[in-house]
PDB file of N, CA, C and O in Angstrom, chain B, residues numbered from 101:
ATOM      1  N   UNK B 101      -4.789  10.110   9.315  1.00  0.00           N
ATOM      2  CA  UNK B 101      -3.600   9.267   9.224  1.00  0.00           C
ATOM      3  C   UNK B 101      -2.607   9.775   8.180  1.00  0.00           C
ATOM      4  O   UNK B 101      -1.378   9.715   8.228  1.00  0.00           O
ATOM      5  N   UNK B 102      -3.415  10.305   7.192  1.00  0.00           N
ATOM      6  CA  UNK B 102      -2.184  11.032   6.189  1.00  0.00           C
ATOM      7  C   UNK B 102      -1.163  11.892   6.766  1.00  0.00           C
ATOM      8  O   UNK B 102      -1.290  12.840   7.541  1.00  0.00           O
ATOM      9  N   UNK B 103       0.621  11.006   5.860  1.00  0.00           N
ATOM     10  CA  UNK B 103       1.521  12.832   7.003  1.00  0.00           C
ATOM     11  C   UNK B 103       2.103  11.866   7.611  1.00  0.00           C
ATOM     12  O   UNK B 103       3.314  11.805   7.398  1.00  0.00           O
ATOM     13  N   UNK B 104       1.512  10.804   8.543  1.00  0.00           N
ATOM     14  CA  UNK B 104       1.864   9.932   9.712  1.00  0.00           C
ATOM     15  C   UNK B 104       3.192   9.139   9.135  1.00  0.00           C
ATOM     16  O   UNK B 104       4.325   9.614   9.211  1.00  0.00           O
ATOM     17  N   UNK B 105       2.899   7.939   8.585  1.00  0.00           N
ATOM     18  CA  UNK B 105       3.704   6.986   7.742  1.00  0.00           C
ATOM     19  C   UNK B 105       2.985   6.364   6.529  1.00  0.00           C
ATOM     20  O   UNK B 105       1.810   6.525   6.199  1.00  0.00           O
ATOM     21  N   UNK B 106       4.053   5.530   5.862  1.00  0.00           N
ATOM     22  CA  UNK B 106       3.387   5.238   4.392  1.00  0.00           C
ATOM     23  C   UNK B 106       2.366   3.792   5.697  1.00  0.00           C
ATOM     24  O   UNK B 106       2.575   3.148   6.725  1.00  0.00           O
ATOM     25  N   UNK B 107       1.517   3.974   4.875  1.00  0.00           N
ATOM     26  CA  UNK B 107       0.437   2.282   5.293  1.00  0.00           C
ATOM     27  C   UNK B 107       0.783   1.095   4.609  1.00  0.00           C
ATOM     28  O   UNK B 107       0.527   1.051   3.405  1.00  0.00           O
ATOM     29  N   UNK B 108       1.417  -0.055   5.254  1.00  0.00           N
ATOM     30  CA  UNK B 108       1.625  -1.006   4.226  1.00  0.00           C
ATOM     31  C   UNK B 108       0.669  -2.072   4.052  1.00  0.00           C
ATOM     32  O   UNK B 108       0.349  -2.831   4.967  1.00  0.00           O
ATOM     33  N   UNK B 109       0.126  -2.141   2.659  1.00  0.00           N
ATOM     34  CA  UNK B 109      -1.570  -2.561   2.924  1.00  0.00           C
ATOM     35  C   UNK B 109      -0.915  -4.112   1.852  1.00  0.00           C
ATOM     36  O   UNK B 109       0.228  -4.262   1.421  1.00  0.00           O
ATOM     37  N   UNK B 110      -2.237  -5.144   1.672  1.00  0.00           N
ATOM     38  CA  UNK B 110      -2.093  -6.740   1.680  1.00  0.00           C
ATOM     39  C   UNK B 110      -1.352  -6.782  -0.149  1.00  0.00           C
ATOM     40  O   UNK B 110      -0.359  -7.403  -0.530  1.00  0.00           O
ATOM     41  N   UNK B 111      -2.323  -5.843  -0.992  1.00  0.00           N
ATOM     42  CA  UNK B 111      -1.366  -6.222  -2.428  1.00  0.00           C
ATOM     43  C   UNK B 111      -0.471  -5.951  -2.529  1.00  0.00           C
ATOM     44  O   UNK B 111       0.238  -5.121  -1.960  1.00  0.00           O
ATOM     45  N   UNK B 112      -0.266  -6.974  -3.696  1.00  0.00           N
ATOM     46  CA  UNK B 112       1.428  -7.293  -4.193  1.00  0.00           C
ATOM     47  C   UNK B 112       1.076  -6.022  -5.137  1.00  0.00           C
ATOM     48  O   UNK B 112      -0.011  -5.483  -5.348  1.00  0.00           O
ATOM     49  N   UNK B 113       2.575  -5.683  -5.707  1.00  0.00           N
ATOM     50  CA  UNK B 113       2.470  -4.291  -6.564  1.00  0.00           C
ATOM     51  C   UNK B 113       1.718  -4.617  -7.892  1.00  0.00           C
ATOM     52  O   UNK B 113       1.094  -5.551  -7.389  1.00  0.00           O
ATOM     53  N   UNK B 114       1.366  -4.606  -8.908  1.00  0.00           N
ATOM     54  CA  UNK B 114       1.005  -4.109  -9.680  1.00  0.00           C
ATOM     55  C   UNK B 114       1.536  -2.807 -10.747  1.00  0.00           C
ATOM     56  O   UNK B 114       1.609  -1.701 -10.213  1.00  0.00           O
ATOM     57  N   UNK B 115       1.760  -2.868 -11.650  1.00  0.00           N
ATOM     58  CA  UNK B 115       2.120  -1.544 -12.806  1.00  0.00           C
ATOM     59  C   UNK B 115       0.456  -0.514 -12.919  1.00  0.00           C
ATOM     60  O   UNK B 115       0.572   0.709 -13.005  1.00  0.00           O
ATOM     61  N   UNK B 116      -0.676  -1.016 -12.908  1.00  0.00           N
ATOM     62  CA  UNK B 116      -2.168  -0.154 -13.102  1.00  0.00           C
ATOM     63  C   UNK B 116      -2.888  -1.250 -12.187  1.00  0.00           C
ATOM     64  O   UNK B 116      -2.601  -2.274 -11.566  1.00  0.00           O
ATOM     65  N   UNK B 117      -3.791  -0.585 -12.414  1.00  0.00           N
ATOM     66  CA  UNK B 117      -5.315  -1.297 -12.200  1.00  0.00           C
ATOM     67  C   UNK B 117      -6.542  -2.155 -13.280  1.00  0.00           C
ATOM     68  O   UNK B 117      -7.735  -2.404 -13.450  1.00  0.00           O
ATOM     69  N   UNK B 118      -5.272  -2.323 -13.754  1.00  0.00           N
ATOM     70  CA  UNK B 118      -5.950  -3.178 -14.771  1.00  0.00           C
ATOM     71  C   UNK B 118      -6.217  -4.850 -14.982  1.00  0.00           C
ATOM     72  O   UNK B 118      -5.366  -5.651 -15.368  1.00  0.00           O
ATOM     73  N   UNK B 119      -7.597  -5.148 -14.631  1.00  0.00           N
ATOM     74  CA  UNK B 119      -7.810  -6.682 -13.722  1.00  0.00           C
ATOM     75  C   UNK B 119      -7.670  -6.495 -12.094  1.00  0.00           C
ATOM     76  O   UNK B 119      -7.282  -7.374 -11.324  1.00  0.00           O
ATOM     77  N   UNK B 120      -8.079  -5.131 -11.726  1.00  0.00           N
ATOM     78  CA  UNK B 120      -8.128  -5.331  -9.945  1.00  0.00           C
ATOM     79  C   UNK B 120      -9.207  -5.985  -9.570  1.00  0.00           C
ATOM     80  O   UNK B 120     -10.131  -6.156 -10.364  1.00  0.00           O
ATOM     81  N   UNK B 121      -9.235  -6.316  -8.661  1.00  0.00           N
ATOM     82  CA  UNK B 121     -10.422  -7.264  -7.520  1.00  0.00           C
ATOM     83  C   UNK B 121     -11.340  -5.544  -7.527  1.00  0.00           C
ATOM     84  O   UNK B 121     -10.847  -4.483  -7.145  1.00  0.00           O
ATOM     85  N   UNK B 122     -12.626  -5.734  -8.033  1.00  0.00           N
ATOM     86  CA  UNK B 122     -14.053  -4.884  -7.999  1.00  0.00           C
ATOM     87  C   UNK B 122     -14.428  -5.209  -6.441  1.00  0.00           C
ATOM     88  O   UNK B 122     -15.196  -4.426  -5.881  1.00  0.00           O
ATOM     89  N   UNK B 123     -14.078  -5.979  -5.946  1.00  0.00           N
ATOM     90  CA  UNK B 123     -14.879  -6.502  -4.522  1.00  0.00           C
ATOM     91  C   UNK B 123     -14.334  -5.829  -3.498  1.00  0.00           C
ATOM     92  O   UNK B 123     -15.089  -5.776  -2.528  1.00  0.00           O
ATOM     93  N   UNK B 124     -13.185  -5.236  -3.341  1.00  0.00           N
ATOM     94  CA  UNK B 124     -12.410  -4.589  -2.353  1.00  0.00           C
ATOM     95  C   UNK B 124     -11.290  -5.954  -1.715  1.00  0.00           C
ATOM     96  O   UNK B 124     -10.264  -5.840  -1.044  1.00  0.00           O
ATOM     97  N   UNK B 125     -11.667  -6.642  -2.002  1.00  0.00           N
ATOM     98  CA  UNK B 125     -10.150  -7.959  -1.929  1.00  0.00           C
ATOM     99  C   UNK B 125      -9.000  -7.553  -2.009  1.00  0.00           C
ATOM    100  O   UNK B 125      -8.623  -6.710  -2.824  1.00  0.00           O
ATOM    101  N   UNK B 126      -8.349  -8.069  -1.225  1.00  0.00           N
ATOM    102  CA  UNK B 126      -6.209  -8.077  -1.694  1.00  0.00           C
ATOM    103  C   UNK B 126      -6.284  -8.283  -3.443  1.00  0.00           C
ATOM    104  O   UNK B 126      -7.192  -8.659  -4.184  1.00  0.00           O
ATOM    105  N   UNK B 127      -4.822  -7.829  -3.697  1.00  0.00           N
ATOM    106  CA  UNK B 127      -4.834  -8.332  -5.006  1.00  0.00           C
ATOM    107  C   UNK B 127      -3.136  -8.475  -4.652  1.00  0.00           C
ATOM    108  O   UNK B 127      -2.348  -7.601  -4.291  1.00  0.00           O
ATOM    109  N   UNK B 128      -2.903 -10.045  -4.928  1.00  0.00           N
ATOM    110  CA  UNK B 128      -2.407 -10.764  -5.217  1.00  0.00           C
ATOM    111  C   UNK B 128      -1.135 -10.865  -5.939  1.00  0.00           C
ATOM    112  O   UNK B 128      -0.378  -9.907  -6.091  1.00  0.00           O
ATOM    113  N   UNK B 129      -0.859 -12.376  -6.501  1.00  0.00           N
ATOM    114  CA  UNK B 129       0.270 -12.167  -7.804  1.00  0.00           C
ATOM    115  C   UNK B 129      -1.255 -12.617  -8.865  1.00  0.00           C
ATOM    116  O   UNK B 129      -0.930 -12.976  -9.997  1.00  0.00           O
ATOM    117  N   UNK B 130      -2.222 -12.618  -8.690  1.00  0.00           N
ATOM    118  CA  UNK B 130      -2.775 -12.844  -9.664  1.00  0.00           C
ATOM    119  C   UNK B 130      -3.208 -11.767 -10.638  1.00  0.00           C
ATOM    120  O   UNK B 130      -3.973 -10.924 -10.170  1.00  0.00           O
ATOM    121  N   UNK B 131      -2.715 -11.595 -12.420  1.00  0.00           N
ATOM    122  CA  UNK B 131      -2.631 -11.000 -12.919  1.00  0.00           C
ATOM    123  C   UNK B 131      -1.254  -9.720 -13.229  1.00  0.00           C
ATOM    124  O   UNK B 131      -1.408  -8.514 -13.424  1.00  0.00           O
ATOM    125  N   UNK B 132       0.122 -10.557 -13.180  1.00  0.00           N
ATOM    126  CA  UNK B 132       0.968 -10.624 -12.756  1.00  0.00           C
ATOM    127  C   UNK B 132       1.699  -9.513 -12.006  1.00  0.00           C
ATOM    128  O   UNK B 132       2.493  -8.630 -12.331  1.00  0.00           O
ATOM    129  N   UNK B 133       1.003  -9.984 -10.659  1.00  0.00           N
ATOM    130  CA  UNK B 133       1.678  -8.804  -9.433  1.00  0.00           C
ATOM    131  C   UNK B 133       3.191  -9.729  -8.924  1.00  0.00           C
ATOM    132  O   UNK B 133       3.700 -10.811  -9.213  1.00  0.00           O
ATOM    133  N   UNK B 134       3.489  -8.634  -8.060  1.00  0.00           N
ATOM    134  CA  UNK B 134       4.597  -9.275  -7.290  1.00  0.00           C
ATOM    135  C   UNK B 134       4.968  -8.737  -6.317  1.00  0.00           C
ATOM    136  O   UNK B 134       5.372  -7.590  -6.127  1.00  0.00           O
ATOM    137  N   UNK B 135       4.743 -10.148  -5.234  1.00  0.00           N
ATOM    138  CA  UNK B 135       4.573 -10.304  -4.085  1.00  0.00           C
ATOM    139  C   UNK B 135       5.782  -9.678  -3.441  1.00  0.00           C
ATOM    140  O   UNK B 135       5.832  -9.050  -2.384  1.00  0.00           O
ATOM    141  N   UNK B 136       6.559  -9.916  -4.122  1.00  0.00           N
ATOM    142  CA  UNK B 136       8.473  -9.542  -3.423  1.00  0.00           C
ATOM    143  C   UNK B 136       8.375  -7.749  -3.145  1.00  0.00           C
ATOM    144  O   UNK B 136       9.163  -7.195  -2.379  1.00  0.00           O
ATOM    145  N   UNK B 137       7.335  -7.025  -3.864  1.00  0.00           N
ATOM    146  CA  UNK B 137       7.630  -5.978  -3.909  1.00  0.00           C
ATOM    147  C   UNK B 137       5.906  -5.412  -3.400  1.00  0.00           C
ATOM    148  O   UNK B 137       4.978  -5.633  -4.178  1.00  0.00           O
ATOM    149  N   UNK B 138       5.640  -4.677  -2.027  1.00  0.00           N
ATOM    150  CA  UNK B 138       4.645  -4.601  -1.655  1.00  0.00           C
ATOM    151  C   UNK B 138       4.153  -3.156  -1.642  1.00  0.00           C
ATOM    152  O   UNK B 138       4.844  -2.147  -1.498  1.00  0.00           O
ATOM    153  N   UNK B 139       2.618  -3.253  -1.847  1.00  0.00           N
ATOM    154  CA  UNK B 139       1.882  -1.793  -2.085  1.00  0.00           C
ATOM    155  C   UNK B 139       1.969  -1.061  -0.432  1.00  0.00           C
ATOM    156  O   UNK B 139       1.541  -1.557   0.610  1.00  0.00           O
ATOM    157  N   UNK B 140       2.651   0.229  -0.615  1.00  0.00           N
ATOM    158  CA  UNK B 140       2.455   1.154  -0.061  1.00  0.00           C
ATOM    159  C   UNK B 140       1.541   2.726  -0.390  1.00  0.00           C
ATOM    160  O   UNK B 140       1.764   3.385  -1.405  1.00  0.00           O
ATOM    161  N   UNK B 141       0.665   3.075   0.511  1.00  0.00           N
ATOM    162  CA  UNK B 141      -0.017   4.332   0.564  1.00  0.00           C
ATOM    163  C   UNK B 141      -0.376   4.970   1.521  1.00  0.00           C
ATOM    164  O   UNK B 141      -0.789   4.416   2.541  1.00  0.00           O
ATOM    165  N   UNK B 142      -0.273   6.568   1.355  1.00  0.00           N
ATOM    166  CA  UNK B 142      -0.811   7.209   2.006  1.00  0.00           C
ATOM    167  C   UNK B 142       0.309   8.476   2.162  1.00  0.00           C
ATOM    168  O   UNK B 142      -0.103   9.587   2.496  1.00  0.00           O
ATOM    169  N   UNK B 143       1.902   8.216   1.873  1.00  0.00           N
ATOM    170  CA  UNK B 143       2.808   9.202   1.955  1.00  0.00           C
ATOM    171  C   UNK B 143       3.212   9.492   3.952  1.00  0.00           C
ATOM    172  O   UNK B 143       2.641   8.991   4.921  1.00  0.00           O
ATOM    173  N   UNK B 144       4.271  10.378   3.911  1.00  0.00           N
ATOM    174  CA  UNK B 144       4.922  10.358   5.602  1.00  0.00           C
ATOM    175  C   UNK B 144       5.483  11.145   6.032  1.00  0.00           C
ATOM    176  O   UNK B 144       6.085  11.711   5.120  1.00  0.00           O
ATOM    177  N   UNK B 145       5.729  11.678   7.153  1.00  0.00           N
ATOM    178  CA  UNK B 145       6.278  12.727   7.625  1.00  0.00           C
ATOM    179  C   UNK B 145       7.593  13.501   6.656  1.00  0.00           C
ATOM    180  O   UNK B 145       7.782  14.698   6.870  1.00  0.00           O
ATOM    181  N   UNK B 146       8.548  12.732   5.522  1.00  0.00           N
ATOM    182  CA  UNK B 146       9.378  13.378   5.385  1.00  0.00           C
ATOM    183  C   UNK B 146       8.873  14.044   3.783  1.00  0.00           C
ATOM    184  O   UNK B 146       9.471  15.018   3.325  1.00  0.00           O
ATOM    185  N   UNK B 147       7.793  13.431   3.076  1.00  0.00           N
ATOM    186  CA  UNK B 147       7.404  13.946   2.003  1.00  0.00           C
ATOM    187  C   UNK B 147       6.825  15.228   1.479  1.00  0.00           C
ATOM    188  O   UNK B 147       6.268  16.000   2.261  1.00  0.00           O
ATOM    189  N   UNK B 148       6.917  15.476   0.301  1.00  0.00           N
ATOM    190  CA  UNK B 148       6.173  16.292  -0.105  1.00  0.00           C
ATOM    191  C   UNK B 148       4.797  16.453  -0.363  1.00  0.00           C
ATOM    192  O   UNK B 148       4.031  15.657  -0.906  1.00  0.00           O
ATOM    193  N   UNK B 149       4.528  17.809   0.182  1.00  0.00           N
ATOM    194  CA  UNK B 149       3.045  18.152   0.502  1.00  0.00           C
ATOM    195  C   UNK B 149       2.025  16.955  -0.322  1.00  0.00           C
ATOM    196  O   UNK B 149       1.330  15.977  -0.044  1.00  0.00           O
ATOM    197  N   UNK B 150       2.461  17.765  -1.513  1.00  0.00           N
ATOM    198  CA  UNK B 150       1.443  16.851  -2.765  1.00  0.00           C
ATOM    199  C   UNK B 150       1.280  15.233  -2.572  1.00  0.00           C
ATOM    200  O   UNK B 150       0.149  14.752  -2.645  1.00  0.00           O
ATOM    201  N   UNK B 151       2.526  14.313  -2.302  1.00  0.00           N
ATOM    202  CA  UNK B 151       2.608  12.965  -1.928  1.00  0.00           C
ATOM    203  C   UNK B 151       1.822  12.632  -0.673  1.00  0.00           C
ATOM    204  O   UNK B 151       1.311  11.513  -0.718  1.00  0.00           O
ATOM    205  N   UNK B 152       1.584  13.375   0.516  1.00  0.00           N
ATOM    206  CA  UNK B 152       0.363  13.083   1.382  1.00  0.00           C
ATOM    207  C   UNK B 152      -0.406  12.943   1.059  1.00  0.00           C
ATOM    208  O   UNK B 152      -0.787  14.096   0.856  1.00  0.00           O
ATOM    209  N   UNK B 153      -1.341  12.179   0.686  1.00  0.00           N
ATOM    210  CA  UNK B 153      -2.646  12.108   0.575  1.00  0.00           C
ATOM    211  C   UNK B 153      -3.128  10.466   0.022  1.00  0.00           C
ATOM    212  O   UNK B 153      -2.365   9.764  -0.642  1.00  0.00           O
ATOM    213  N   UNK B 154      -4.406  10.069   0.402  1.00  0.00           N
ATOM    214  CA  UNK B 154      -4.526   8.497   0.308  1.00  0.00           C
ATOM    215  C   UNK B 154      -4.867   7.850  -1.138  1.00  0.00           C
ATOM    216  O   UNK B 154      -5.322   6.714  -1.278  1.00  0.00           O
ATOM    217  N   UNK B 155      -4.584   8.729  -2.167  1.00  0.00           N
ATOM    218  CA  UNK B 155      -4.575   8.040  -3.369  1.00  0.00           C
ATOM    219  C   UNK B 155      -2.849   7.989  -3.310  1.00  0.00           C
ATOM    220  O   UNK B 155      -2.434   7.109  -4.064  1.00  0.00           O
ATOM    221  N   UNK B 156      -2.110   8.484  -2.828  1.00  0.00           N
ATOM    222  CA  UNK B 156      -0.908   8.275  -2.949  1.00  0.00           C
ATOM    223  C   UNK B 156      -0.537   6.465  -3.168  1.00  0.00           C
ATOM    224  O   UNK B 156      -1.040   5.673  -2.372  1.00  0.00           O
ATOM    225  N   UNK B 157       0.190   6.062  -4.079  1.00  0.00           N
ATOM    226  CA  UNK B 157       0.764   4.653  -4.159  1.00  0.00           C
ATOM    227  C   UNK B 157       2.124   4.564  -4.620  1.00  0.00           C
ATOM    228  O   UNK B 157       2.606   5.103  -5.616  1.00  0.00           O
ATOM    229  N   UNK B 158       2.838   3.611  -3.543  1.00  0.00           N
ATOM    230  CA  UNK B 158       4.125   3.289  -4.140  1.00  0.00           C
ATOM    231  C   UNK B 158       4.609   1.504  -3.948  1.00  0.00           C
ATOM    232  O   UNK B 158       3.641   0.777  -3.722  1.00  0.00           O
ATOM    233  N   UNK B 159       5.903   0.832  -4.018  1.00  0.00           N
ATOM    234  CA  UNK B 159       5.788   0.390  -3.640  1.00  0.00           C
ATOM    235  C   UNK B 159       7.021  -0.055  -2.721  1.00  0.00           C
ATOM    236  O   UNK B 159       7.756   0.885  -2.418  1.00  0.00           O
ATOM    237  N   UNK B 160       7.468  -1.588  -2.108  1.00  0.00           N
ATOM    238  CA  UNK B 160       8.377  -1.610  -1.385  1.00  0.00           C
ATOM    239  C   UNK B 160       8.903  -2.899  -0.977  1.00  0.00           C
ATOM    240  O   UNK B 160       8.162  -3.647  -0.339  1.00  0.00           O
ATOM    241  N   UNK B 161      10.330  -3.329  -1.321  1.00  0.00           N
ATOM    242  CA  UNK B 161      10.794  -4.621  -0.460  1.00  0.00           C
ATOM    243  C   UNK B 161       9.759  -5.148   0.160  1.00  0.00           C
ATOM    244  O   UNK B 161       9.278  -4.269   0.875  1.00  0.00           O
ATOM    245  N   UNK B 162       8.977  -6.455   0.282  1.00  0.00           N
ATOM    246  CA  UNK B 162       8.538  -7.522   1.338  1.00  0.00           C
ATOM    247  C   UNK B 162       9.468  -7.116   2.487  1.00  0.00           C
ATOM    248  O   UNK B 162       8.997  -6.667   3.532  1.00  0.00           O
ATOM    249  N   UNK B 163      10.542  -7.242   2.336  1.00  0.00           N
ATOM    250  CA  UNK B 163      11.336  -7.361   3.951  1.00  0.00           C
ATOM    251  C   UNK B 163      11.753  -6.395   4.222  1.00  0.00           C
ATOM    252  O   UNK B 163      12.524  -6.556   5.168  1.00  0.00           O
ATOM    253  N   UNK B 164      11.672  -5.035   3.815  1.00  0.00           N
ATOM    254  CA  UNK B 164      12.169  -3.687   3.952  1.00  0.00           C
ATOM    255  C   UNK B 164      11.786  -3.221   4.945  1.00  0.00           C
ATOM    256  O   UNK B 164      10.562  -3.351   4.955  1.00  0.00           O
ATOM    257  N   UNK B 165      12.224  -2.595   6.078  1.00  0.00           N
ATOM    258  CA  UNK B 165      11.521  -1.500   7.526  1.00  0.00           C
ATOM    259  C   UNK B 165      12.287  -0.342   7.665  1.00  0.00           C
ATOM    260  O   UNK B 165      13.516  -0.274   7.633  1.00  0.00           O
ATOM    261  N   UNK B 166      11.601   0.435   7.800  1.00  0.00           N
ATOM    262  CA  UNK B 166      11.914   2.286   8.414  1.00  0.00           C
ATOM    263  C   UNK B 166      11.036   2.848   9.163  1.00  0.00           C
ATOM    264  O   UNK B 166      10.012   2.294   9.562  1.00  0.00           O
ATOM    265  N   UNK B 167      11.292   3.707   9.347  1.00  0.00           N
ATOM    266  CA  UNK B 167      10.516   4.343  10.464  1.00  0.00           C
ATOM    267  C   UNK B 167       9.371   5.181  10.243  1.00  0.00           C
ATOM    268  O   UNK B 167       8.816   5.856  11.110  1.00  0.00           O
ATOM    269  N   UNK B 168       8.948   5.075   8.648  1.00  0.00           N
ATOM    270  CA  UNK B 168       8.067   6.096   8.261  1.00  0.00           C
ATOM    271  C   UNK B 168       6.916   5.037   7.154  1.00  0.00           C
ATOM    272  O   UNK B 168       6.069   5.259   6.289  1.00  0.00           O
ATOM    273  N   UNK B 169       7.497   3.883   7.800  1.00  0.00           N
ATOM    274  CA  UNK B 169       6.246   2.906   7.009  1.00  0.00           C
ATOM    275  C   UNK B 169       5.609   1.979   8.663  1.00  0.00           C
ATOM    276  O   UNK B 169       6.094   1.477   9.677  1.00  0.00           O
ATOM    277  N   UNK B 170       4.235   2.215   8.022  1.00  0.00           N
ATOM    278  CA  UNK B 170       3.453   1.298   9.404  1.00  0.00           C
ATOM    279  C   UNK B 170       2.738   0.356   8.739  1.00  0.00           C
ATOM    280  O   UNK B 170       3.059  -0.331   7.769  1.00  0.00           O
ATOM    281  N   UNK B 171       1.378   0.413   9.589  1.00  0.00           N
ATOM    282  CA  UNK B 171       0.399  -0.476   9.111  1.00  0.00           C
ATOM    283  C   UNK B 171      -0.937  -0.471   9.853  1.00  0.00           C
ATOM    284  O   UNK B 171      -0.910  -0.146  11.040  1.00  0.00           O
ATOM    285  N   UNK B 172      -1.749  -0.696   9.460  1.00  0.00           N
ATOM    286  CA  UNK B 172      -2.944  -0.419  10.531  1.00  0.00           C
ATOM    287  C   UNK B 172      -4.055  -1.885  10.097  1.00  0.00           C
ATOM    288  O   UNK B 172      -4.560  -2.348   9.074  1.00  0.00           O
ATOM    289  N   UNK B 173      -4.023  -2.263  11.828  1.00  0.00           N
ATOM    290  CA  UNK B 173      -5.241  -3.051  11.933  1.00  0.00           C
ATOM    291  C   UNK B 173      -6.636  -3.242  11.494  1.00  0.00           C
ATOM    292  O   UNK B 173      -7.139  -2.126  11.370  1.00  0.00           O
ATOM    293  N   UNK B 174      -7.189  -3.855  11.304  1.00  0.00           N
ATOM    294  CA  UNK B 174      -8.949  -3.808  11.130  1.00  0.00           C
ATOM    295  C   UNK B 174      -9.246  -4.832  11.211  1.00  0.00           C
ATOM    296  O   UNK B 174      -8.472  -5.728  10.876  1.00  0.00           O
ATOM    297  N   UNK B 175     -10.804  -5.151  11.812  1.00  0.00           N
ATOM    298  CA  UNK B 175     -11.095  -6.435  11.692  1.00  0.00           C
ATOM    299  C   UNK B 175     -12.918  -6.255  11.451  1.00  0.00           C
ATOM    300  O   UNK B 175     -13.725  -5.548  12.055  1.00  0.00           O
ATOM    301  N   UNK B 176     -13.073  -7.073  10.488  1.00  0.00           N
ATOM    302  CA  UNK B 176     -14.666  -7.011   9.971  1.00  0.00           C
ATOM    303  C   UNK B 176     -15.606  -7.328  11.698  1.00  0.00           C
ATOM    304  O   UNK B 176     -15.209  -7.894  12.716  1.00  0.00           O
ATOM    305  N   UNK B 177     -16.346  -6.960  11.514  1.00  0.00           N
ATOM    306  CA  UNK B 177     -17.470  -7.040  12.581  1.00  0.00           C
ATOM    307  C   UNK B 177     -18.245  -7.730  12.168  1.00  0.00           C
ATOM    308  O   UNK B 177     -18.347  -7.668  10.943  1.00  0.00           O
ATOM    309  N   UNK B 178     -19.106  -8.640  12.823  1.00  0.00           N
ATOM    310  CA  UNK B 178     -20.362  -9.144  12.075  1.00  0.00           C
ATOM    311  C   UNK B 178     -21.019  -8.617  12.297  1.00  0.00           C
ATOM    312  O   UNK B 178     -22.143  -8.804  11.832  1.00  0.00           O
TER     313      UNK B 178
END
């Protein structure tokens, strides 16, 4: 998927990782994130080499769309 589009995944931004959810959970405005401005990763067709890759993080408008941000489904299995 890296290369493709940025992934726009459930947390609100964050400045570090400091107080993240250990459990693999969303993270929130709790610990003061913000929701208005949402975590993007993974980097996109128009970037640089180095910015591909899935530690890549940025972030982005709640209501912002282009053509090089997606999103991808999942759903737990029992």
């Amino acid at each position: 998927m890296s290369g493709n589009v940025w992934e726009w995944i459930e947390d609100c931004w964050h400045e570090n990782y400091t107080g993240a959810p250990t459990d693999g959970a969303a993270w929130l405005e709790a610990g003061g994130g913000n929701c208005g401005q949402r975590m993007v990763r993974g980097g996109s067709w128009p970037d640089a080499p180095e910015i591909v890759r899935a530690s890549s993080r940025s972030w982005i408008y709640a209501g912002y769309r282009y053509d090089y941000i997606g999103f991808r489904l999942a759903q737990d299995l029992p």
